[in-house]
N, C-alpha and C positions, 0 to 999 in steps of 0.2 A: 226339690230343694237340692242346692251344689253344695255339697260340704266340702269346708276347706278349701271352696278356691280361692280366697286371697293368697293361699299358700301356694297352692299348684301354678297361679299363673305371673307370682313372683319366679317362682322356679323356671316358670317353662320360658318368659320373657328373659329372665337371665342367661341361658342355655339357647335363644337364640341372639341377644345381644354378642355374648362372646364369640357362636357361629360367624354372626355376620361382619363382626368389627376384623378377626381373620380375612374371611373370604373376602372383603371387599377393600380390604392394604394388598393383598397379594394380587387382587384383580387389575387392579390400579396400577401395582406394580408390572403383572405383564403386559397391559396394554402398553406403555409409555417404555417399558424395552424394546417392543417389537418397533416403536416409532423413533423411537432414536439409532436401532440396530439400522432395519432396513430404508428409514424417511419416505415410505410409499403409500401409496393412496391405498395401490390394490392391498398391500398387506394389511393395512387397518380395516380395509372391508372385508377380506377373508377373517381376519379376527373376529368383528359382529356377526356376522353368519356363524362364525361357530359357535357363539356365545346363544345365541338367539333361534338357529332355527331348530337346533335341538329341545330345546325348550318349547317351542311351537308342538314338533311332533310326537311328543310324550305325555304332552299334560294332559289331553282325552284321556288316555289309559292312565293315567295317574290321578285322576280325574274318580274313577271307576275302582282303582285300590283303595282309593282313601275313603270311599263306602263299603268295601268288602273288609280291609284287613286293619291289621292297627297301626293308627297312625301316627303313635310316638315312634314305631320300629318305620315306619316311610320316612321319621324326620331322622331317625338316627343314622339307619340304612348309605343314603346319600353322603351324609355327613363323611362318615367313614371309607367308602366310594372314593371320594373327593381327595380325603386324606392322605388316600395308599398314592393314586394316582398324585398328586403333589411331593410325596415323597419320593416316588421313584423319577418323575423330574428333578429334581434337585438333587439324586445322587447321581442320575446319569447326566449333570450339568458339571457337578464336580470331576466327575470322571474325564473331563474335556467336552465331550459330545454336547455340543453347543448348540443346534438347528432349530430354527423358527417354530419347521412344524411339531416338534415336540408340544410347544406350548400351542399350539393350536389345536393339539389332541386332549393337553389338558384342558382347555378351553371349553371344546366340544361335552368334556367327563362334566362339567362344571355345570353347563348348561343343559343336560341332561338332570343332573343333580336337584340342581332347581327346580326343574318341571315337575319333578317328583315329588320335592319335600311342597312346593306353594298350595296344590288343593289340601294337602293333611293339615296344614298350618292354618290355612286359613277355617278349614272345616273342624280341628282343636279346638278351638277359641269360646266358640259358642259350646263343645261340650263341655268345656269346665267353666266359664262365665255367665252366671243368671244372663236373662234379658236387657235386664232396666240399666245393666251393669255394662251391656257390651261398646256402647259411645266413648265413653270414659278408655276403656281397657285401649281398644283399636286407635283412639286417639294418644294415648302415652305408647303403642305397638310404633304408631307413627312419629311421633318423635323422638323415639330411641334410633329409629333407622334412619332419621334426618340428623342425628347427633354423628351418626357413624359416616355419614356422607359428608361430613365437615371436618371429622377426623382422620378419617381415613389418609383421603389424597394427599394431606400436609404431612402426614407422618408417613405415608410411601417415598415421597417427592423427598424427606429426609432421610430415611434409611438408604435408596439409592443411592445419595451420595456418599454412604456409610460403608456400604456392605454389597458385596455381586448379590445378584437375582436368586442364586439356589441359595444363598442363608438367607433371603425374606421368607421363601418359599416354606420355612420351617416354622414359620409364625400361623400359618394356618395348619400344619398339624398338631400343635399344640394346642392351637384355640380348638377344631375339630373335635381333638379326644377330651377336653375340660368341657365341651359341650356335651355331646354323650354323653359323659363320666353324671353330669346333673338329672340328666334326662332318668339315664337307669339308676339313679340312684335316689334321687332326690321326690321327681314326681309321680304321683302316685295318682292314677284313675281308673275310671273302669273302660271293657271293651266297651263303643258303642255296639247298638244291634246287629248291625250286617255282621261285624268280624265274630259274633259267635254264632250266628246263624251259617248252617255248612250249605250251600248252594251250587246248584249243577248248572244252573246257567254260564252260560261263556260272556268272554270280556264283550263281545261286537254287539250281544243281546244285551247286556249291563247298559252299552255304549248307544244302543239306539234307544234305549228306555229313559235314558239322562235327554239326548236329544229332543226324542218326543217330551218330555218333560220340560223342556225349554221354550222349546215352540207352540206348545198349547199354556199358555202362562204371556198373555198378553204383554203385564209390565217386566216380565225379563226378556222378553224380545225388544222392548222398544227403548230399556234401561241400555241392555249391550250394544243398539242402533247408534243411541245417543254418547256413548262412550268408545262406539270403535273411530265416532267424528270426532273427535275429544281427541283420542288418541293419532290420531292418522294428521288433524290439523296443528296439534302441539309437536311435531316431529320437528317443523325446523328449529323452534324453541329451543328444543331441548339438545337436540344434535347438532345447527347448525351457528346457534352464538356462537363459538368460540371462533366462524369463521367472520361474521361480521364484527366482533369485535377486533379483530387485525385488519380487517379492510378499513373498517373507521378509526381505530382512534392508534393503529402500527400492532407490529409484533410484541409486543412487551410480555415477559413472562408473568410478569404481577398482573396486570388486566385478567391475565386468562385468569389468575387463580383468585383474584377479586370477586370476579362474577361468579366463580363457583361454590365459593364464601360466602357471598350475598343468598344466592339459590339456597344453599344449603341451613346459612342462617332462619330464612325465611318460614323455609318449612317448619322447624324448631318451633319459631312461634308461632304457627300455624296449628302447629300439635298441641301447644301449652292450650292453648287458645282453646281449643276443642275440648279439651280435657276441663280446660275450667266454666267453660259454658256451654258446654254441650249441645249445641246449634241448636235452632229453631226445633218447637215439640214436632214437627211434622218433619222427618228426615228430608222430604224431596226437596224443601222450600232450602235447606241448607245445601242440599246437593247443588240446586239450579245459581244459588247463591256465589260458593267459589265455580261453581264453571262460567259464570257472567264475570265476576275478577276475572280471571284468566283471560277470558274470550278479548275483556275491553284493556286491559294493560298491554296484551298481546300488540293491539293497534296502537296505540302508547309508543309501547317499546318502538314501530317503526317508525315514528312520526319526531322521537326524538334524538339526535345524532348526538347529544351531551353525556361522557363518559361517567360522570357524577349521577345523573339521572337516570343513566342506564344500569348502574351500579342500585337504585334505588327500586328503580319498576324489575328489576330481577327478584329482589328482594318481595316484594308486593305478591310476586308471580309464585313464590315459595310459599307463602300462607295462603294463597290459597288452595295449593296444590293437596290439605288436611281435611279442608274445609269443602271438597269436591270428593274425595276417596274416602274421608273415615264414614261420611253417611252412606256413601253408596256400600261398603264393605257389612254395615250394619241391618240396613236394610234386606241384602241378601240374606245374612246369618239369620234374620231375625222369621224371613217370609219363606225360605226355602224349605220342604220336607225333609228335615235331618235325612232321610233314607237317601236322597240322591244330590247334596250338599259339596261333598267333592267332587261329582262328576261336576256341578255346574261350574263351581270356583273351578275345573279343570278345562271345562272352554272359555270361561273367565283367562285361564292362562293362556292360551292359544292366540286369543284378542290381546292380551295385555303387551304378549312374545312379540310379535308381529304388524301392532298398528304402529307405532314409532319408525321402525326399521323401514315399512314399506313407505310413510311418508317421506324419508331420505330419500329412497330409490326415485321417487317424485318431483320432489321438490331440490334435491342436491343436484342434479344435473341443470335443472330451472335456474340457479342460483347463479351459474355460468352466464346465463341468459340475461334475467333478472335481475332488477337490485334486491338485496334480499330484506330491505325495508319496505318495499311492494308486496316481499312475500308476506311477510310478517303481518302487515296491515290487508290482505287479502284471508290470509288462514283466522285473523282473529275476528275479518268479519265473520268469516262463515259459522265460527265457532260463538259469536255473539247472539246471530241469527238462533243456532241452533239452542242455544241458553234460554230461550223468550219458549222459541217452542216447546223447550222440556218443562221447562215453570209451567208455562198451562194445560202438560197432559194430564189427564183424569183418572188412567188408569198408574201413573206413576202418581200422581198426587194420593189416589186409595191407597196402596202400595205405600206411602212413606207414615202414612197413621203410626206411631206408635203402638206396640201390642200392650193390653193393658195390666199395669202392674200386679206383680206376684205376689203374692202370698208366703211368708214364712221363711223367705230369704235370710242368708245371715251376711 
């Protein structure tokens, strides 16, 4: 029995609501400086690499912390990390010293940051939310962070016109330390086991024991298989609209941030959505469900060149994007052995880092080539294909059973 967690994960969603609505205005805001400073290709792709592969080759061993040590000081830790380094860009911005790669080192702190706090955060959840409880919890997790992706970019996109880059920069240390400031003060839990268990194993033994741990566990091999296709075929999607929407319908500034509106609305109620119906009693059948949306709007989206329509199947594409991720997130919290829960959410991150980016690297050069309505209706077949085959695996279908309801819960 969790006592009191209505209270701890009010607190702890609040403390990372205000984390994120920072970090992700001021995120927004350096990307779209570096594009308006320098207007290059290479610098937006030196930007995603710093943002993304640090994040890649951290999360294993963050992976591996957030079973050994405690995980509110891994969320806080980064948090503060993050802060100092944002600070001291933005006073050596004021100072004159103005250069790119500044903000590409912050980039890189940033996305280190991340790989650190996502296994603690996601491996938290389940220790302070019953079972029966975690659909609901992950599904309002996800629409507070589809809120923040709606807010964000409109309120970056205004402040820039407001104010230079080193005073946005100061909105994430203040969100940062009122994050903390909740965390130590407010939430209250206990260690899990490892962090008071003292162990002389090393990180690489921690590290092949999560692996091995993965790879003898049928449905999270074939769960990650089916998700890094998920991931790797949604890449043009997600990264590459905003170049077909200037190929079809011109450059307009509102288009870009229509679609991103739409996206972000979507999710929203994707999230409501989940939280008030709580997908099918069997996670996997909800899982296969938004990954068939995706997969079949995906072909949609290419098949129809109408800016109205396209404004519409974006939106479509945002609920299901809740409807695909809160069962899969729950399914893991619910099946995994608490003892090695962050290592796996920690190659969870590695896949998560990684499958979108590498799909660019794929498919953005293709898109030269390509119309990228071929792409689109080619990625969503595969991803439609793949949606049928994950609906009828058997060991993801066992794996999505519901664990059976607890006893004495408040």
């Amino acid at each position: 029995m969790k006592l009191n967690w209505k209270k701890n994960i009010i607190f702890f969603l609040s403390s990372q609501t205000v984390s994120l609505f920072g970090s992700s205005l001021v995120q927004y805001a350096m990307t779209w400086y570096i594009m308006l400073e320098t207007q290059s290709g290479l610098m937006m792709t030196i930007s995603i690499i710093c943002g993304f592969l640090p994040t890649f080759f951290v999360s294993p061993f963050a992976g591996v912390w957030a079973d050994r040590y405690s995980r509110k000081l891994l969320i806080i830790l980064p948090d503060a990390t993050i802060a100092v380094a944002t600070l001291f860009a933005a006073i050596v911005f004021m100072m004159g010293y103005r250069e790119i790669w500044l903000i590409f080192v912050v980039m890189a702190i940033r996305g280190i940051g991340q790989g650190v706090q996502s296994p603690a955060v996601s491996a938290i959840i389940p220790q302070i939310v019953p079972e029966d409880k975690l659909m609901k919890v992950n599904a309002a997790n996800s629409t507070i962070q589809s809120a923040m992706m709606l807010v964000s970019p409109m309120l970056a996109g205004l402040l820039m016109t407001l104010a230079p880059i080193e005073q946005i920069f100061f909105i994430d240390v203040i969100t940062a330390i009122a994050a903390i400031l909740i965390l130590l003060i407010l939430l209250r839990i206990e260690s899990h086991v490892k962090n008071v268990d003292h162990q002389a194993r090393g990180y690489f033994h921690d590290l092949r024991l999560g692996l091995d741990y993965v790879l003898h566990h049928k449905f999270m091999k074939q769960i990650f298989a089916f998700c890094a296709i998920f991931y790797v075929m949604a890449g043009p999607v997600a990264f590459l609209s905003p170049l077909q929407v200037t190929r079809l319908f011109g450059a307009d500034e509102w288009r870009l941030a229509a679609v991103e509106v739409a996206f972000a609305v979507g999710m929203m109620v994707g999230g409501i959505i989940m939280m008030s119906w709580g997908g099918f009693k069997n996670r996997h059948y909800t899982l296969s469900f938004g990954f068939f949306i995706f997969a079949l709007w995906t072909i949609i989206l290419g098949l129809l060149p109408l800016f109205w329509a396209y404004l519409a199947i974006m939106l479509i594409l945002g609920v299901s994007m809740p409807i695909f991720n809160t069962p899969f997130m729950v399914i893991l919290q619910e099946k995994i052995d608490p003892d090695y829960i962050g290592r796996v959410f920690g190659f969870f991150g590695m896949l998560s880092s990684i499958g979108m980016p590498f799909g660019i690297l794929v498919f953005g050069p293709l898109s030269d080539v390509i119309s990228l309505n071929w792409i689109f209706v080619g990625t969503g077949i595969v991803m439609l294909i793949s949606s049928i085959l994950l609906f009828v695996n058997k060991p993801l279908l066992e794996a999505g059973k519901p664990l059976p309801a607890p006893t004495g819960t408040i």
